[in-house]
N, C-alpha and C positions, 0 to 999 in steps of 0.2 A: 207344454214342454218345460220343463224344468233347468234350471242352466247346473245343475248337477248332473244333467244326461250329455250337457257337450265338457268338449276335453278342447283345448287351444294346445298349439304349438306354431314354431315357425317350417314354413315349409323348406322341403330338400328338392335337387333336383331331380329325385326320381321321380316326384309330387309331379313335375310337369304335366303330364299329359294327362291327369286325371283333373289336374285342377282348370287346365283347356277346357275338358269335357265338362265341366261343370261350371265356367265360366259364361261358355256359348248356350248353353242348354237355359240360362238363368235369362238370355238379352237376344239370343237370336233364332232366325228358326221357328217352325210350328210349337217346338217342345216347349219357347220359352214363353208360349200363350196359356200355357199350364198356369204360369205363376202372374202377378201384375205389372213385372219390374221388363217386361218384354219391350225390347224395341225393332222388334219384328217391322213393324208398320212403317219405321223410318228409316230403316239402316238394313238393308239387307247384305252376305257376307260375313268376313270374318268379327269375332269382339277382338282376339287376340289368339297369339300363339306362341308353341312351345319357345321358341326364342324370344319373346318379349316375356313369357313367366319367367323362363331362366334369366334374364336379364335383372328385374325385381329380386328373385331369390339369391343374385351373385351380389348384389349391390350392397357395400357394407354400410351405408347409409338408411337402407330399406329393410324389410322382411315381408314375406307373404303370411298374415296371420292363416293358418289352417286351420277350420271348426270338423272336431270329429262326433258324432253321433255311434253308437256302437262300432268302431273302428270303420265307419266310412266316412269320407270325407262328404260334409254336408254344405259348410259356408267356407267362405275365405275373404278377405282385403288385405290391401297392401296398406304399409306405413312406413311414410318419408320422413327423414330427419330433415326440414329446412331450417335452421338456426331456429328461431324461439316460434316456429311454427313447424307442426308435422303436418303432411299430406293424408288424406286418405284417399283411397282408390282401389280401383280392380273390385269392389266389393259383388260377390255373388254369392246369392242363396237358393240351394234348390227348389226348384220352381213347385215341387210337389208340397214344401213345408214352410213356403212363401204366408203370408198371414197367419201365422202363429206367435210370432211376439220374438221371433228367434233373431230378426234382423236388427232390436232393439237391445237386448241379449248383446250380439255383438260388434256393433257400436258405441257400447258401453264399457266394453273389456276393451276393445283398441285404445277409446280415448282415456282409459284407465293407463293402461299400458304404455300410451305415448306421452304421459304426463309424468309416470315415475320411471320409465327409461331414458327420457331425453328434456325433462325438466321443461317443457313446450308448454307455453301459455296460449295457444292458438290449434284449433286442429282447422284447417281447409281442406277443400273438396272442390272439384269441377263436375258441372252437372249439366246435359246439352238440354237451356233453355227453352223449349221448348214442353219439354218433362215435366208438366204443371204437377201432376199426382206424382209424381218422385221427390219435386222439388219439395212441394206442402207436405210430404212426409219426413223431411229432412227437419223442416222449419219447425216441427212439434215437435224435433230432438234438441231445438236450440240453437239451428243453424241459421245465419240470416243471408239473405240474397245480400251482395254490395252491388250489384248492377254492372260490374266487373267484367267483360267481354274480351274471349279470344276467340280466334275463328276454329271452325270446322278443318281437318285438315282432308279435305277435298281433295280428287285424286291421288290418294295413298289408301289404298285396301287392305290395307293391313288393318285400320281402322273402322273398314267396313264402305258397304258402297249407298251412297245416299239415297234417298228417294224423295227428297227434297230440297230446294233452294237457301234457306234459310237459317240452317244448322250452325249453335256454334255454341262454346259452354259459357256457365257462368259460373265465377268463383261464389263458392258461399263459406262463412267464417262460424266457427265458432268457440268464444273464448272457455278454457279449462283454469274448473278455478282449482 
């Protein structure tokens, strides 16, 4: 796939429900066994919903980066303004175009993006530890583990409902030069 085939923009709030759909389709669910980035096995329940996208998309701090592919919506993340560090988050890529080089594609337009829109020397991410093959795929974009530990927020399904005891994320950093 060629990054001349995707279009970015930031998402609107009619975007909701499609970027749900393709949020949960990308992490939960038999669908999201399609693609590698499923966490079907430990989290069953919701990723997110229409009121936590619109939340990101109202936030003038934030944006949902939208990836479009022939005018459907294929990929997306979220990016935080934290003073000299941006967040990344929410990132989901259709599970059917999953290993094709697209999630590399745009990872590289976000941290592009959050370096000449908000001058950030830092892009961070939370990743639930656990996630060895998510995390070492991070690590080959330049990410590093700090060993930086929050919990799991357990009992809130909004978040999704565990299927184990052990869950919880770790900050990984990566400086933009």
């Amino acid at each position: 796939m060629t990054a001349a085939a995707l279009t970015y923009r930031d998402a609107v709030p009619e975007d909701a429900d499609a970027l749900v759909s393709l949020i949960e389709s990308a992490y939960r669910g038999d669908t999201s066994r399609a693609g590698w980035t499923t966490e079907a096995d430990i989290l069953l329940g919701q990723r997110t919903d229409p009121e936590g996208v619109l939340a990101v998309v109202k936030d003038p701090d934030s944006r949902l980066l939208t990836v479009e592919r022939d005018g459907a919506i294929v990929a997306c993340c979220q990016l935080e303004h934290r003073g000299s560090a941006a967040y990344f988050g929410m990132f989901a890529v259709s599970p059917a175009l999953q290993g094709a080089g697209l999630g590399k594609q745009i990872i590289a337009e976000a941290e592009r993006r959050a370096r000449e829109t908000w001058g950030v020397r830092e892009m961070h991410m939370t990743v639930i530890s656990v996630r060895d093959e998510l995390i070492a795929w991070y690590e080959r974009r330049g990410y590093r583990r700090t060993g930086e530990m929050t919990p799991f927020p357990y009992g809130d399904e909004r978040f999704g409902v565990p299927q184990r005891p052990d869950l919880q994320f770790e900050l990984l950093v990566k400086p933009l030069a």
